[in-house]
Rosetta silent file (secondary structure, phi, psi, omega in degrees, C-alpha in Angstrom):
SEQUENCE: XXXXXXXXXXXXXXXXXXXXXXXXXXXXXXXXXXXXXXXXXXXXXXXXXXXXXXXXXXXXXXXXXXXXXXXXXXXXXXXXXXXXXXXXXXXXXXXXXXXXXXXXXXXXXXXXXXXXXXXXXXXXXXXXXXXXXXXXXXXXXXXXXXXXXXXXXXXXXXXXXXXXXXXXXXXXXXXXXXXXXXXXXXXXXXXXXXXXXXXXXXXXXXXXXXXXXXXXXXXXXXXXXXXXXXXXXXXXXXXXXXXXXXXXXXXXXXXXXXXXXXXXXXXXXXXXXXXXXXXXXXXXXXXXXXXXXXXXXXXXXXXXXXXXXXXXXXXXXXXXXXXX
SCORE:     score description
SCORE:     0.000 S_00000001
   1 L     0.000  130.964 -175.815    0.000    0.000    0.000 S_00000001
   2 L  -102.769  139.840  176.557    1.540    3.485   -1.027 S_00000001
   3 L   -38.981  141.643 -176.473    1.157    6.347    1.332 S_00000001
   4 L  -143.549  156.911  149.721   -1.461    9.003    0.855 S_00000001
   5 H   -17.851  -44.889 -169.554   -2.603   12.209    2.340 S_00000001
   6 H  -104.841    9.546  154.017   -5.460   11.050    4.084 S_00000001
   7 H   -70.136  -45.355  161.441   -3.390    8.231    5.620 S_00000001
   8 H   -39.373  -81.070 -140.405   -1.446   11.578    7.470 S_00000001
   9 H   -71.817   21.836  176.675   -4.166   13.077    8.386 S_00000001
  10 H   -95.300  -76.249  177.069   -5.687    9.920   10.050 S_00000001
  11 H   -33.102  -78.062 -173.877   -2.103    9.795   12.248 S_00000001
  12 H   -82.572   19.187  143.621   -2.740   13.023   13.319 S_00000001
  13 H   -76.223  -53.102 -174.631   -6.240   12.711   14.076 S_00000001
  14 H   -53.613  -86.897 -165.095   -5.221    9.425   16.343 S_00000001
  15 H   -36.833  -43.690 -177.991   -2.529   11.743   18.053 S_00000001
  16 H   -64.427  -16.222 -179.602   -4.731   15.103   18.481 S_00000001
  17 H  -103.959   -1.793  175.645   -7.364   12.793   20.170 S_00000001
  18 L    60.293    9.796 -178.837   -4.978   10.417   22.262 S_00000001
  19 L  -138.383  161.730  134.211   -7.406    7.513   21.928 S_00000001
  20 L   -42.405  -46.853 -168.470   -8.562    5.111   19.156 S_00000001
  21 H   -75.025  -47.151 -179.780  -12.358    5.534   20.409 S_00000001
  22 H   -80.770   -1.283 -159.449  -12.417    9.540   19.854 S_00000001
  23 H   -95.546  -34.497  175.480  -10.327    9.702   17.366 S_00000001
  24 H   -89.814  -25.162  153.071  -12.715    7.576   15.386 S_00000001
  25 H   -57.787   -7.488  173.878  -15.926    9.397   16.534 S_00000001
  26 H   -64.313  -50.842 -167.255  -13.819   12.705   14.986 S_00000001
  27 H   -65.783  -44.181 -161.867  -13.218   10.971   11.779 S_00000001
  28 L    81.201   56.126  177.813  -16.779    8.989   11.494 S_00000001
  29 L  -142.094  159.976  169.838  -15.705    5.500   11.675 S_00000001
  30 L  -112.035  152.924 -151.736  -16.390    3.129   13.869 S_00000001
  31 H   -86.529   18.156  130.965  -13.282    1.992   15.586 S_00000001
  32 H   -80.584  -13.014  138.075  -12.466   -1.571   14.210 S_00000001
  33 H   -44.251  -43.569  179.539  -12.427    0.056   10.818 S_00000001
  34 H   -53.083  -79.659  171.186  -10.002    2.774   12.430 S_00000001
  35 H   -46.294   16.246  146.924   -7.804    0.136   13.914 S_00000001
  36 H  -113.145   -6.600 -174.935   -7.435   -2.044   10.850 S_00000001
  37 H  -105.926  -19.986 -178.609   -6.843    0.983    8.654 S_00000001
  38 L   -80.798  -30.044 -178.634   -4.000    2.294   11.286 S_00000001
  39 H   -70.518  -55.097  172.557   -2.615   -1.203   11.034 S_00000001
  40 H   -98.679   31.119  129.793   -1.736   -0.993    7.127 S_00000001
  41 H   -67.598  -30.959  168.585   -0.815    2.089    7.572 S_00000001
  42 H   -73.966  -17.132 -149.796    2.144    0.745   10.313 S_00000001
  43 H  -101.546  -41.915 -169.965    2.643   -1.605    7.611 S_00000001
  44 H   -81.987  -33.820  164.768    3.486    0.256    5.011 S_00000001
  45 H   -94.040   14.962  152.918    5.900    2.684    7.185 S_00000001
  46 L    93.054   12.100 -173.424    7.379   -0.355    8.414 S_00000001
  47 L  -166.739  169.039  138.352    6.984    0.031   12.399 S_00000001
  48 L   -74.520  138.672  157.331    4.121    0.941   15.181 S_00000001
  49 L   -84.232   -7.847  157.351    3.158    4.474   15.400 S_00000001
  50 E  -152.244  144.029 -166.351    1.546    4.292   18.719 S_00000001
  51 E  -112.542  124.306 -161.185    1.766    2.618   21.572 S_00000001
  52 E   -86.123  138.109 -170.176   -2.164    1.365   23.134 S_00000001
  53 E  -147.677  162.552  175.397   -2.079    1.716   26.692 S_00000001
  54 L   -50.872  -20.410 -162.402   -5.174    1.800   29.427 S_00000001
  55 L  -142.812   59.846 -176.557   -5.529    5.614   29.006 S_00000001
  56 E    70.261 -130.422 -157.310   -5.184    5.731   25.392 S_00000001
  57 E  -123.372  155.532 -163.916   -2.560    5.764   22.817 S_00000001
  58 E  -139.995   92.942 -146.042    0.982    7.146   22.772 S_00000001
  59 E   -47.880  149.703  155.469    3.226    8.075   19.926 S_00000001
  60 L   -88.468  177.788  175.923    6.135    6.097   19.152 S_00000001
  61 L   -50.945  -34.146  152.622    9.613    7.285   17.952 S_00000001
  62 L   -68.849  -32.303  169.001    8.483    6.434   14.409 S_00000001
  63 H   -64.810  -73.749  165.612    4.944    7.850   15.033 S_00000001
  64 H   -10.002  -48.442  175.182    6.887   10.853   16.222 S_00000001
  65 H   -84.284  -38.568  171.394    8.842   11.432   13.067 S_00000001
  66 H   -62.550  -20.223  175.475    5.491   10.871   11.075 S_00000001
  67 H  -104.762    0.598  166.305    4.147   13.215   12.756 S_00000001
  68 H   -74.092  -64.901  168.936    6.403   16.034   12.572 S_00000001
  69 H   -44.717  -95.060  171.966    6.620   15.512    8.785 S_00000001
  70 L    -7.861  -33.642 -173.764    2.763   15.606    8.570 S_00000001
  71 L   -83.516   -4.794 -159.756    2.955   18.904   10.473 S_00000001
  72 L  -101.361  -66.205 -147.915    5.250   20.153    7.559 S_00000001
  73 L   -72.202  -25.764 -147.002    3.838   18.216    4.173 S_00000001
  74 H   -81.505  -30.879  177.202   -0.284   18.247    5.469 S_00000001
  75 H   -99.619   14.260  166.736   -0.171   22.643    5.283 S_00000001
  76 H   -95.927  -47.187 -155.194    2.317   23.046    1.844 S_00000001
  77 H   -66.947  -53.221  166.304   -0.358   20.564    0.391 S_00000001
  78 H   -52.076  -49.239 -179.432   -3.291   23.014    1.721 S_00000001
  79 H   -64.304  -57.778 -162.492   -1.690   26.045    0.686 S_00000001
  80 H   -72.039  -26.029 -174.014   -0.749   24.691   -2.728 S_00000001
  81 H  -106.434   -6.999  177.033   -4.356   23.685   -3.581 S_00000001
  82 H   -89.616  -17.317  168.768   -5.977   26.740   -2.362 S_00000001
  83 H   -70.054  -38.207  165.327   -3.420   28.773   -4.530 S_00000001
  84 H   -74.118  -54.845  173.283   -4.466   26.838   -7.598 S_00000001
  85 H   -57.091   -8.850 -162.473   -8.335   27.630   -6.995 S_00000001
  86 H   -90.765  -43.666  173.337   -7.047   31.091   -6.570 S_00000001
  87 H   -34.241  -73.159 -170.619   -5.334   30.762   -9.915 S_00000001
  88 H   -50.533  -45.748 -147.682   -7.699   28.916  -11.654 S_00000001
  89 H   -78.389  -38.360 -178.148  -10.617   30.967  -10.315 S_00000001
  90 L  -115.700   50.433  151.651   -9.125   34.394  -11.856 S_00000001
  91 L   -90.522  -38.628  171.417   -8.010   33.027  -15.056 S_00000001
  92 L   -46.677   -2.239 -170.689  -11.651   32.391  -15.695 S_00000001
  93 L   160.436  116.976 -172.050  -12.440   35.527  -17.370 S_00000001
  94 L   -99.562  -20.847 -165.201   -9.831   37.957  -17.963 S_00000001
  95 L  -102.355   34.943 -178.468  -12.717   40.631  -18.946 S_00000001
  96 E  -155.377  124.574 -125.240  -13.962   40.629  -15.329 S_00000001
  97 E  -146.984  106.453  166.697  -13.777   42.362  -12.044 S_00000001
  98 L   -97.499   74.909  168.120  -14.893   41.035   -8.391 S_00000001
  99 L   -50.616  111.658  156.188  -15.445   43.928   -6.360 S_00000001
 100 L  -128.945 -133.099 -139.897  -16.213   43.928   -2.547 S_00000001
 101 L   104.347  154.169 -159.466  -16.277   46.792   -0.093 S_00000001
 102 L   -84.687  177.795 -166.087  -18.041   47.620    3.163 S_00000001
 103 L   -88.583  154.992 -164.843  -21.245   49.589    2.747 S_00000001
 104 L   126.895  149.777 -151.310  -20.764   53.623    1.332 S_00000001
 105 H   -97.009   24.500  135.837  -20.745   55.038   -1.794 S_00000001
 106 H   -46.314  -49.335 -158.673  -16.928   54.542   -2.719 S_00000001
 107 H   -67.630  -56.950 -176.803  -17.870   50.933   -3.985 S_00000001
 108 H   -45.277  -58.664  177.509  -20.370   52.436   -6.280 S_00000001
 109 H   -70.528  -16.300  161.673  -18.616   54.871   -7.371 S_00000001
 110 H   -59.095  -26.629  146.536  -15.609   52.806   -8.359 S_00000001
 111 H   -42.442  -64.842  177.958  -18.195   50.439  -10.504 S_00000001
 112 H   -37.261  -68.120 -167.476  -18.955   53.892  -12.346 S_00000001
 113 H  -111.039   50.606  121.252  -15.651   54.515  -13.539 S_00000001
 114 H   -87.089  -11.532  157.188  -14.661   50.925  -14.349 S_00000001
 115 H   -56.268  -46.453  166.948  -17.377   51.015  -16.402 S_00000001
 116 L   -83.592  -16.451  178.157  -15.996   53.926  -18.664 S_00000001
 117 L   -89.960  -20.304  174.581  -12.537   52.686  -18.107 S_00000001
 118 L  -163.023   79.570  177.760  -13.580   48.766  -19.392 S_00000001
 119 L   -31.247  -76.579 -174.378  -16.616   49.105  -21.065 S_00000001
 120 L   -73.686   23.717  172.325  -16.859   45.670  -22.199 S_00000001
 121 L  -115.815  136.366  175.504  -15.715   44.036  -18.775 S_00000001
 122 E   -62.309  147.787 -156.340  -17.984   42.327  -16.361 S_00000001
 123 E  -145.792  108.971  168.083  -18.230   43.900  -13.485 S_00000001
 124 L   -81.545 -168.074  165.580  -19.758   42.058   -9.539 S_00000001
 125 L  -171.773  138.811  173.072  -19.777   43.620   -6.560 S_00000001
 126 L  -133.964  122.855  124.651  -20.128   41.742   -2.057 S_00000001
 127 L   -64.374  164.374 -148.895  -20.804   44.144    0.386 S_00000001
 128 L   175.279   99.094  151.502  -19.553   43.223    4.101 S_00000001
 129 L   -32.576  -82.318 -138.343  -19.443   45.001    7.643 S_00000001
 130 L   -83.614  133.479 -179.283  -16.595   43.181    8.211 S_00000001
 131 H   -73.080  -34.653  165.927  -13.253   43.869    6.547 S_00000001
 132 H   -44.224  -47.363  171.929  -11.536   40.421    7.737 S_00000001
 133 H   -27.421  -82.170 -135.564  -14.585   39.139    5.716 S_00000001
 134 H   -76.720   -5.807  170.588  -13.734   40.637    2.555 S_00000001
 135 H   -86.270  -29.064  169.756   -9.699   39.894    3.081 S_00000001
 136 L   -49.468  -90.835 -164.051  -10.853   36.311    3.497 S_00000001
 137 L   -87.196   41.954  131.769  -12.033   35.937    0.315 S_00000001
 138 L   -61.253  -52.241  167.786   -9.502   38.032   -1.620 S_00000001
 139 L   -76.053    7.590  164.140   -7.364   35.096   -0.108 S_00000001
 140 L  -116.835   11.487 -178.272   -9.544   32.366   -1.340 S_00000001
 141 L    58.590   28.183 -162.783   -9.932   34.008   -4.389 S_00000001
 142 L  -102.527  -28.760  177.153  -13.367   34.607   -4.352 S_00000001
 143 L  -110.078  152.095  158.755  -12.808   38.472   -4.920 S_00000001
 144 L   -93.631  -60.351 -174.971  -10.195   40.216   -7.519 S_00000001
 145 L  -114.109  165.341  168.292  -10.342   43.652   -5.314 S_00000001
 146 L  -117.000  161.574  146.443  -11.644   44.925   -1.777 S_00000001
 147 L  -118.421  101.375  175.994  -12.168   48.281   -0.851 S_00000001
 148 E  -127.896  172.585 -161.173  -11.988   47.932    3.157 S_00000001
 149 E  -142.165  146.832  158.817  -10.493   50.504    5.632 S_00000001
 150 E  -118.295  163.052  169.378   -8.779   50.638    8.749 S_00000001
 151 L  -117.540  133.319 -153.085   -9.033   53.560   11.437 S_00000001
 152 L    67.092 -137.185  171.361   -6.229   55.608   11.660 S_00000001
 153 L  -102.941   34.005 -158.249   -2.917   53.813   11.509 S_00000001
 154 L   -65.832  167.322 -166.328   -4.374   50.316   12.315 S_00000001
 155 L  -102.710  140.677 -150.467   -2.490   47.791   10.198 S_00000001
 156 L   -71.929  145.023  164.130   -4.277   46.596    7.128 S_00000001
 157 L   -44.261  125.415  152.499   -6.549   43.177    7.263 S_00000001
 158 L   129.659 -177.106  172.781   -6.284   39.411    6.120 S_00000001
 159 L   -74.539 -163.487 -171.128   -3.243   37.128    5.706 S_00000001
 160 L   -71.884  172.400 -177.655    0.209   37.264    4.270 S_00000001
 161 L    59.323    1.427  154.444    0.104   37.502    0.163 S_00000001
 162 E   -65.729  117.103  132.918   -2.412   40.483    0.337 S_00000001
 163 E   -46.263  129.401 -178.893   -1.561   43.712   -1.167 S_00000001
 164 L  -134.977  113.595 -148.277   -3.019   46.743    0.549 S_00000001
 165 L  -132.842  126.208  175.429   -2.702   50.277   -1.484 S_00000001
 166 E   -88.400  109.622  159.957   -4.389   53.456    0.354 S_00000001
 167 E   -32.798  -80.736 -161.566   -7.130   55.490   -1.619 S_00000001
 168 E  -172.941  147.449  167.819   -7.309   58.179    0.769 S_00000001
 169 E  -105.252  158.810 -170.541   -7.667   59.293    4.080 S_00000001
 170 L  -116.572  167.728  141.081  -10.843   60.819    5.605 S_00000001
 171 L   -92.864  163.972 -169.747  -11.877   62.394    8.739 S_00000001
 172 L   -93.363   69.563  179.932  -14.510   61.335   10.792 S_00000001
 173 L   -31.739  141.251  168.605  -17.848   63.399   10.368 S_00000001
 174 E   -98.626  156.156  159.431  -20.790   63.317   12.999 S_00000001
 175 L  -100.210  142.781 -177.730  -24.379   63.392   11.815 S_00000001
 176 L  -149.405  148.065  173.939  -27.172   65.736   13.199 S_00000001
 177 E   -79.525  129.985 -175.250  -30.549   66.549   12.644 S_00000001
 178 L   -16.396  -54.781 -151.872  -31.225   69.827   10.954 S_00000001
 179 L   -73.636  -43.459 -134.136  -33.287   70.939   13.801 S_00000001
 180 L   -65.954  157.615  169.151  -29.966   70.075   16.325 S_00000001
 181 L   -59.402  -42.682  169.763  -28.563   72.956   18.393 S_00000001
 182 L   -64.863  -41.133 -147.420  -25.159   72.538   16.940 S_00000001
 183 L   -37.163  -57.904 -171.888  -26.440   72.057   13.428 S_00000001
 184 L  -100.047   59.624 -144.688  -25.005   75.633   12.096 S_00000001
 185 L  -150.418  127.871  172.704  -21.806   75.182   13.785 S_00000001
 186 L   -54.646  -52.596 -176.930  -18.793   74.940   11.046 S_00000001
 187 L  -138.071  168.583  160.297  -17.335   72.164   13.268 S_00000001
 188 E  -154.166  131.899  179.600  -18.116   70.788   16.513 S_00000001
 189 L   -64.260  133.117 -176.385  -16.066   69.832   19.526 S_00000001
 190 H   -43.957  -72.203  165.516  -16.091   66.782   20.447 S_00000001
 191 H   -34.213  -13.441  161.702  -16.788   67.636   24.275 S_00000001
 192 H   -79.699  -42.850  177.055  -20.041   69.292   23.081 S_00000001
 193 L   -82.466   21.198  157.307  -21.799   66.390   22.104 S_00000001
 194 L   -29.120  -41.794 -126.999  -21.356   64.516   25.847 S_00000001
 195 L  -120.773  -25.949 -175.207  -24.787   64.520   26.606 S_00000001
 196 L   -95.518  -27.763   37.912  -25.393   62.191   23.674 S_00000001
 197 L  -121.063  155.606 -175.069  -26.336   58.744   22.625 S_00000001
 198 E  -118.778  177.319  178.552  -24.578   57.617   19.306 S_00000001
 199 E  -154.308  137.091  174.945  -25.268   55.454   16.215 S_00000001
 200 E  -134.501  178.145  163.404  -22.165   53.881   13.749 S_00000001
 201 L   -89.694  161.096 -167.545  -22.348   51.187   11.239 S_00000001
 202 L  -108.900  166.509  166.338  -20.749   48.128   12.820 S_00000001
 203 L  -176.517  167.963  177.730  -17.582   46.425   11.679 S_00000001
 204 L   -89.706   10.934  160.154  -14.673   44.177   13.150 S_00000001
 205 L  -112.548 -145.761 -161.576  -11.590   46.347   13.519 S_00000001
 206 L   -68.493   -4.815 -150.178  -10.776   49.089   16.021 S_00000001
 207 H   -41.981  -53.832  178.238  -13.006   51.924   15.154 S_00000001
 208 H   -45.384  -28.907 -177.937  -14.976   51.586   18.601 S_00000001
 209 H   -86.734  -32.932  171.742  -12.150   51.614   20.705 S_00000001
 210 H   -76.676  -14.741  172.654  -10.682   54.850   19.311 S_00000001
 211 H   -65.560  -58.084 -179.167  -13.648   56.496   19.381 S_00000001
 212 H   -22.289  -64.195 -150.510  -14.187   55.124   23.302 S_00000001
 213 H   -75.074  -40.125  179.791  -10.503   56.618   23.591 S_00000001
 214 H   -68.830  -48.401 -147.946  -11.140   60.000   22.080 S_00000001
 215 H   -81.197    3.541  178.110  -14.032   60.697   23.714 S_00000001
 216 H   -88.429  -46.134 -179.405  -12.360   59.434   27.181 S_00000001
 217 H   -73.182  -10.069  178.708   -9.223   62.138   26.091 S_00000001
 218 L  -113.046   36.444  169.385  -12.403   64.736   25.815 S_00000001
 219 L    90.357   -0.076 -156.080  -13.679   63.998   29.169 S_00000001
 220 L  -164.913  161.540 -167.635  -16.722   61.937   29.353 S_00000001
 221 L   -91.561   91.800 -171.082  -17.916   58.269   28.520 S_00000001
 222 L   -42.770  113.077 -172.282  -20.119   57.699   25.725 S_00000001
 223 L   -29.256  -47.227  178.073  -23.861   57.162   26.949 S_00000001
 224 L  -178.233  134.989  133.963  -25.041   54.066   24.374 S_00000001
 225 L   -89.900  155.623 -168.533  -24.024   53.231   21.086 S_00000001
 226 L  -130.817  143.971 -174.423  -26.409   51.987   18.532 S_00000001
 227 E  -138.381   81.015  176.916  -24.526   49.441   16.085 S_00000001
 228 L  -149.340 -170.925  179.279  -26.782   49.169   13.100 S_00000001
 229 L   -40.527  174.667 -175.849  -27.683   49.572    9.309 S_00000001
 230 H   -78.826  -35.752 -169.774  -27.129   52.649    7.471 S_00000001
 231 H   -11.659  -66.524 -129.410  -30.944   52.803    7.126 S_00000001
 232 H   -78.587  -50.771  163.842  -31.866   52.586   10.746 S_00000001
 233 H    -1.035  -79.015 -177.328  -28.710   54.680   11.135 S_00000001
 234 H   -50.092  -43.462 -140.405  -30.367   57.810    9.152 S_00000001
 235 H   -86.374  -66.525  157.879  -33.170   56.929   10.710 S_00000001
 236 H   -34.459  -35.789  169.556  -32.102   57.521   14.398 S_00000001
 237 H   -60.709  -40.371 -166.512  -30.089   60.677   13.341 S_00000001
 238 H   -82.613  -26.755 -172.652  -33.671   62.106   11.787 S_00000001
 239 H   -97.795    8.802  179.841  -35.506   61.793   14.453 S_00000001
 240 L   103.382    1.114  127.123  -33.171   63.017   17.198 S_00000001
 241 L   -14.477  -60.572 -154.214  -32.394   59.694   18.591 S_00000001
 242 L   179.526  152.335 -153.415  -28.586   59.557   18.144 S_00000001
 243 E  -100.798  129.251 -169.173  -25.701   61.249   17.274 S_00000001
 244 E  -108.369  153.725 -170.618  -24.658   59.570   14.267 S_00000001
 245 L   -85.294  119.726  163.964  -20.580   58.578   13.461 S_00000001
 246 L  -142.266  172.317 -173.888  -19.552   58.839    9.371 S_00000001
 247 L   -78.759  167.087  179.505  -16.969   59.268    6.855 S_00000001
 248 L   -68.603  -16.635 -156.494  -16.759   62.510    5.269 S_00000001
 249 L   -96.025   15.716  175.909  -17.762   61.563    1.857 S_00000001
 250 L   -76.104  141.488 -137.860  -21.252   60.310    3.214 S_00000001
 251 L   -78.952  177.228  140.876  -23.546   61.565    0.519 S_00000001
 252 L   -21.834  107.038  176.399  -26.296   64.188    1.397 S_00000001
 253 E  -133.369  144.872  175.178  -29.659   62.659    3.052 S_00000001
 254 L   -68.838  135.973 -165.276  -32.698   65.085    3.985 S_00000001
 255 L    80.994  -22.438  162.897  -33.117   66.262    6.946 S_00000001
 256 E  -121.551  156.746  167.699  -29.587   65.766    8.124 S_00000001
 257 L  -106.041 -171.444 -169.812  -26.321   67.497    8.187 S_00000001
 258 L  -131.978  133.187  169.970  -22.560   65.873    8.516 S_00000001
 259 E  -138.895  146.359  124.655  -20.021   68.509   10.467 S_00000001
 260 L    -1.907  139.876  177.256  -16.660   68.023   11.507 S_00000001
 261 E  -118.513  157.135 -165.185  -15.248   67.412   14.664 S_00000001
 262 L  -106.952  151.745 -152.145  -12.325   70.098   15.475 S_00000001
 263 L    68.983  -18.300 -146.658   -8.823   68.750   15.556 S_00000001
 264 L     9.381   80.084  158.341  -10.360   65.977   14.133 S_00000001
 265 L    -4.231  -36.706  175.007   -9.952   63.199   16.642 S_00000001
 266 L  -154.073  136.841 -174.814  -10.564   59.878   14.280 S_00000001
 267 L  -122.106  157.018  144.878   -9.464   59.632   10.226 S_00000001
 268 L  -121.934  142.475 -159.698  -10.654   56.599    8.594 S_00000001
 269 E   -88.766  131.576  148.747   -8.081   54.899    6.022 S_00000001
 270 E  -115.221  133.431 -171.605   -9.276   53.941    2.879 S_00000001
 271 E  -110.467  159.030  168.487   -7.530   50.739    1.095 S_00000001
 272 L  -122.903  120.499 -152.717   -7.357   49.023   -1.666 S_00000001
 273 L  -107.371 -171.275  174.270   -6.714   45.448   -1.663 S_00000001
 274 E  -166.733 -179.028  165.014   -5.759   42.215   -3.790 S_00000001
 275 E   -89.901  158.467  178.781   -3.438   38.640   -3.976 S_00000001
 276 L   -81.801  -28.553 -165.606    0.027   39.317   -5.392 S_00000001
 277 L   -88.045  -42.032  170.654   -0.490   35.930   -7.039 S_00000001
 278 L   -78.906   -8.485 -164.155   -3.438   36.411   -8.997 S_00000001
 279 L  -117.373  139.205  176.654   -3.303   40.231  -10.084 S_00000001
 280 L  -103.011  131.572  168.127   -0.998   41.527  -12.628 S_00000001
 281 H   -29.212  -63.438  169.871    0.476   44.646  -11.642 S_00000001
 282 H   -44.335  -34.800  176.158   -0.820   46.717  -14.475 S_00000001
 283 H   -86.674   -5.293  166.752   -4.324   45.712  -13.847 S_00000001
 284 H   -58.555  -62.398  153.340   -3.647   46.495   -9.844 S_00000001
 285 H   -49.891  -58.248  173.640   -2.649   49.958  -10.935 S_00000001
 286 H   -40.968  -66.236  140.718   -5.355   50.525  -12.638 S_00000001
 287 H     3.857  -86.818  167.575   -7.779   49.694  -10.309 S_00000001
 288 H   -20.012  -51.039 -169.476   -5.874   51.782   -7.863 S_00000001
 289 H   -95.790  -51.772  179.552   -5.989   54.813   -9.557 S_00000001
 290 L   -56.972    2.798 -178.302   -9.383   54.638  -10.556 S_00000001
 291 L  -113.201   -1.141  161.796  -10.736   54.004   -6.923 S_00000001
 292 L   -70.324  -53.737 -171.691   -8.422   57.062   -6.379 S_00000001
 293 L  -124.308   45.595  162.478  -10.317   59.025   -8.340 S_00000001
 294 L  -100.026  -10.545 -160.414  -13.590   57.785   -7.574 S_00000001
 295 H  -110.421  -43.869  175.356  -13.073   58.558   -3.944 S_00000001
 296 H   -59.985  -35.109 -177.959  -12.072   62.316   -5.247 S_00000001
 297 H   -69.081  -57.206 -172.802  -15.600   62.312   -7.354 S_00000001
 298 H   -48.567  -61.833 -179.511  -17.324   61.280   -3.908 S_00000001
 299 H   -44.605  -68.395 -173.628  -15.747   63.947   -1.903 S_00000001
 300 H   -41.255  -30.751  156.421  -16.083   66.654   -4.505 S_00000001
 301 H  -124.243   15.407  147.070  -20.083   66.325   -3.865 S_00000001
 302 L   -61.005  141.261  163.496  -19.919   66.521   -0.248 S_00000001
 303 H   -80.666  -40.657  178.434  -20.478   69.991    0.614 S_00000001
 304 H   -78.876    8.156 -173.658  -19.484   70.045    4.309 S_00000001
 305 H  -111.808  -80.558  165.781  -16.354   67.995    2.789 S_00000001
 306 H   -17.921  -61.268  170.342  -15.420   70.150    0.152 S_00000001
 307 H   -34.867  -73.331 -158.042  -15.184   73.134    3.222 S_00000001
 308 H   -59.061  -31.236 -179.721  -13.511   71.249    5.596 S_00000001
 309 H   -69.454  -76.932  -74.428  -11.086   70.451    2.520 S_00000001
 310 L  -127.777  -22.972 -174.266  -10.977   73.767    1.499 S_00000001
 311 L  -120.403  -13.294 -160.215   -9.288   74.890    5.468 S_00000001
 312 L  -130.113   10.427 -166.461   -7.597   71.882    5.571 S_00000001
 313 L   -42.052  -14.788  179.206   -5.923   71.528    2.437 S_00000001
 314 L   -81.079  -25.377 -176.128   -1.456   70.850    4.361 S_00000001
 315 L  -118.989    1.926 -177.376   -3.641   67.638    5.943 S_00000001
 316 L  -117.714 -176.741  175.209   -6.145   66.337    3.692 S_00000001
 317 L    49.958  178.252 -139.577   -6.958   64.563    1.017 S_00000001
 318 L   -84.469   92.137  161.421   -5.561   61.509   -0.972 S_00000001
 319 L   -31.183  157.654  165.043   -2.339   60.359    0.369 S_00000001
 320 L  -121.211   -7.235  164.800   -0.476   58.183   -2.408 S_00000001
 321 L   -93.535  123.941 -162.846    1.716   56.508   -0.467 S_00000001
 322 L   -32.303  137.012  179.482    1.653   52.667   -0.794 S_00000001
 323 L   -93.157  143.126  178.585    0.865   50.677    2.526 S_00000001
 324 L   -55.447    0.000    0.000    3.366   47.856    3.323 S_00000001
């Protein structure tokens, strides 16, 4: 009998479960199938691999070396076949672009002008709260690009062989209802809005804790957060509910305005990401620049962005230099 893969990973299922009996409820065998399939497996590497004792099973010196190899050959072999679906999967259609991005009107507008930049290329799009999401499957190859963010100088998402290129950075706008006392206030200090209950979109990196942390460096604790859709979001903001947290570029909705916070306390980063293995540079650049200057078309019809630009021009707007 010649060795195989799933001959490994049966040896280290027997070792991670130290018995014969659990090892074969892990597996789904019943355990005189296990134990006759462990036997010409010793047969074929020529020795026992574990030694059966009253309180299970116990590697031997030869089990031992099999299983160190197995810790080597069982994760090249994993790696190696999910980089071939990654291959294969964007080989499939050279004339086609798998966009995801967290919810906000960046995504869109990058879809706009890939449209005029490659008319004739298909074009998908996955939204995600979470940015780990959308790094997963850039690494499974399920995506060609992300658009995800970090706040501040947080270190970009997903594993190793991810590219991460920064659009631009923003400050962090509050939302208010027309009607709010602050409302015709240029900016607003953070320390004014104590008194208030808040509302963000949710996601899985740090944003909550630096906000916690600014608003701890302005004195006071935030009351409640609200962690929900943009809807419900808007929706809390209109009626005086909650103070709401957003990027600068969030477009125009009735009834509310977006202001500044002075010094401005929290930037959000935005990047853009991909595999090294699957993306040809040129079409990486491309990309790149066009979600560059899709994120300048976004801005450019904020109004309260455009100001805030406009005062802030030695500190704003779209850094170009590439994240590590």
């Amino acid at each position: 009998m010649e060795l195989e893969l799933r001959h490994l990973k049966t040896v280290r299922a027997i070792a991670d479960a130290g018995s014969l009996t659990r090892a074969a409820t892990a597996l789904g065998l019943a355990q005189p199938a296990l134990s006759a399939q462990l036997k010409r497996i010793e047969r074929a590497l020529g020795g026992e691999l574990f030694e059966r004792g009253r309180h299970g099973v116990r590697a031997t010196p030869l089990g031992e070396l099999v299983l160190e190899r197995s810790r080597i050959v069982l994760p090249a072999v994993t790696e190696l076949q999910q980089e071939a679906a990654r291959f294969a999967r964007s080989r499939r259609s050279k004339a086609c672009f798998r966009l995801g991005g967290t919810h906000g009107p960046l995504l869109g507008a990058l879809v706009d002008r890939l449209a005029d930049a490659a008319p004739d290329a298909r074009v998908t799009t996955c939204t995600s709260w979470s940015e780990r999401e959308l790094a997963g499957l850039l690494a499974e190859g399920r995506l060609d690009f992300a658009l995800a963010g970090t706040c501040g100088s947080a270190e970009p998402p997903g594993p190793e062989g991810l590219a991460w290129r920064e659009v631009a950075v923003d400050p962090v706008f509050v939302m208010v209802p027309e009607a709010h006392p602050l409302a015709r206030r240029r900016e607003v200090d953070l320390t004014e809005l104590a008194g208030e209950q808040w509302a963000c979109v949710p996601g899985d990196g740090c944003f909550g804790d630096c906000f916690t942390a600014s608003c701890a460096r302005a004195g006071f604790t935030p009351r409640r957060m609200y962690e929900t859709d943009t809807s419900s979001l808007v929706h809390l903001v209109q009626v005086g509910r909650a103070v709401g947290l957003c990027r600068a570029t969030f477009p125009t909705v009735p009834g509310i305005v977006t202001r500044p916070l002075t010094g401005t306390p929290l930037a959000w980063r935005h990047l853009l990401g991909w595999h090294v293995v699957t993306q040809a540079e040129d079409t990486a650049a491309t990309v790149l620049a066009q979600a560059r200057m899709a994120h300048a078309g976004v801005a450019a019809r904020s109004d309260s962005y455009t100001a805030w630009l406009a005062t802030h021009r030695n500190t704003a707007g779209a850094p170009q230099q590439p994240v590590p």
